[in-house]
N, C-alpha and C positions, 0 to 999 in steps of 0.2 A: 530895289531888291527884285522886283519883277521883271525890271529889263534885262537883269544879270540874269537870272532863271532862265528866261524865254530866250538869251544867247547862248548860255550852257546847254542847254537841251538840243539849240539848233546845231551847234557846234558838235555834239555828241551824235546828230543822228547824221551829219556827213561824217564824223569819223566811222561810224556802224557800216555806213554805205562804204568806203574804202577800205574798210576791213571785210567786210563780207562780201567785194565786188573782186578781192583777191588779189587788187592791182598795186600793191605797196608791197605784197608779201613774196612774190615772184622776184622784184628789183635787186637786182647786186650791187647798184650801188648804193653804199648807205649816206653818200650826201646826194642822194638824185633827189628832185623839187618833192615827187610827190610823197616820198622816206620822210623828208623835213617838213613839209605840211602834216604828217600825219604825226610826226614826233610834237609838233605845238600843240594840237589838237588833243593829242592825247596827256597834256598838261593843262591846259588853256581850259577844257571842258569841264572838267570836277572842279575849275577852281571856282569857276562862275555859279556855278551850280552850289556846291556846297561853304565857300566863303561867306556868304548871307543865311546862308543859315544857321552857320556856326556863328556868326555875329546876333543874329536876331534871337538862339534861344541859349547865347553865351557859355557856350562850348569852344575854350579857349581856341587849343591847338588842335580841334576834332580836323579843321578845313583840313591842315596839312597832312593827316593822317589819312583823307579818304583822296585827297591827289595823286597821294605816293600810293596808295592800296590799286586806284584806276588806272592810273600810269602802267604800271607794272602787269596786271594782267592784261589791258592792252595793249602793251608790247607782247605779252606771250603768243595771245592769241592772233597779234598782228605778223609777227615778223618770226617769230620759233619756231619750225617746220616739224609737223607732227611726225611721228616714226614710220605711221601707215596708216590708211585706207582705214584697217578692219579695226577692231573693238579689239583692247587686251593685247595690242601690240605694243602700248606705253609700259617703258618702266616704272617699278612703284616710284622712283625719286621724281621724276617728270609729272608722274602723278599726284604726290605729294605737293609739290612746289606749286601746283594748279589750284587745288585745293586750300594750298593753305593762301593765297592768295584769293582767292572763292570766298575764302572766310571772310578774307581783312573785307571785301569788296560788301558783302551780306551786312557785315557789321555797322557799317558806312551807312547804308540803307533802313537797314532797322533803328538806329540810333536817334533820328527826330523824329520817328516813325510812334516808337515806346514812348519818347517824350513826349508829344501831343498827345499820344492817349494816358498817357498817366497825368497830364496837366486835364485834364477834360474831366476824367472821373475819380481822381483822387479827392475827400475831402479836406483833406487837412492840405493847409500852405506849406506844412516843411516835406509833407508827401510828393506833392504838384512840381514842387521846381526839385528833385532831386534825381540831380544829372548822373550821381553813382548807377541807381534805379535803373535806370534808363539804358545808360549801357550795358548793365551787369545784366538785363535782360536781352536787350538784341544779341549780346555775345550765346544768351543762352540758346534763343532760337536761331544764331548762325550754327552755332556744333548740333543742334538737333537736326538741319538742313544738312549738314558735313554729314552726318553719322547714315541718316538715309543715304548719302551717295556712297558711302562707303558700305555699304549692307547691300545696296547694290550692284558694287561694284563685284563683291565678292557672292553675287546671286543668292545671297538669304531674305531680301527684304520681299516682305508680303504684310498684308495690313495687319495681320496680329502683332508684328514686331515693330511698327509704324507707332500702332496704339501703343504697347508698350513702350515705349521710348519717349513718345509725347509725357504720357505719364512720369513716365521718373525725370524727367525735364521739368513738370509742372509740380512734383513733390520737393524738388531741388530747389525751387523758386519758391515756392514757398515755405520752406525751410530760411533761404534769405527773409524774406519776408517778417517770418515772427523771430527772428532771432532778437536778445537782449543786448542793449548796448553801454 
């Protein structure tokens, strides 16, 4: 499990270095070597990375949901040429589509993230391993992450509207919380 981790990770940060060194995103062709190295890479990485995880805290099909979620916003951000230079030149849909891929990518992240802390200080055993919990929470703090870039996108966000938001996120969850079942 650790070998896989410590290859996903390495795997991930030559993809970072090929995405961010711009030299795959310029290329016309799309079977040129370094397009198909960076096409495995951006499969091959989330898979090593999040298949042991998804195995060790048995979260069936989580691996192939954070593949497909990492795949796809690196292709956006590898090979999709932005519209321009300046800020508020993207259309909302472009914008959208970033976003909501932001999300699946947050989700992906938060998800063993909730789970180990909800197995850590939960007392009860049917608390600790309750994998609903866990996502229905990361989902929460990915839209609370969405909702600030989206307040700032539209220039209202400042920390009283930060704070608030936190809040009705945390009144939400905890409405999950004590609900009857």
């Amino acid at each position: 499990m650790i070998a896989s981790l410590g290859l996903g990770l390495v795997a991930s940060a030559l993809l970072v270095y090929l995405i961010v060194s711009g030299s795959v995103g310029g290329l016309l062709d799309t079977w040129a070597a370094q397009r198909i190295i960076t096409y495995a890479l951006l499969l091959i990485a989330p898979l090593l990375i999040y298949l042991p995880i998804s195995q060790a805290l048995g979260l069936r099909y989580f691996w192939l949901f954070a593949v497909i979620s990492w795949a796809l916003l690196g292709y956006l951000l590898a090979f999709v040429i932005a519209p321009g230079n300046q800020p508020g030149q993207a259309n909302p849909i472009q914008y959208a589509v970033f976003l909501t891929l932001f999300f699946a990518v947050l989700t992906t992240i938060f998800t063993p993230l909730t789970y180990l802390i909800g197995y850590r200080f939960y007392s009860l055993k049917a608390h600790r391993r309750d994998i609903g919990r866990a996502r229905r929470q990361a989902i929460l703090l990915s839209l609370y992450i969405i909702a600030l870039l989206l307040l700032a996108a539209v220039s209202v966000l400042n920390p009283l509207n930060a704070i608030l938001l936190a809040a009705a996120t945390a009144v939400l969850e905890f409405f999950f919380l004590t609900r009857w079942d």
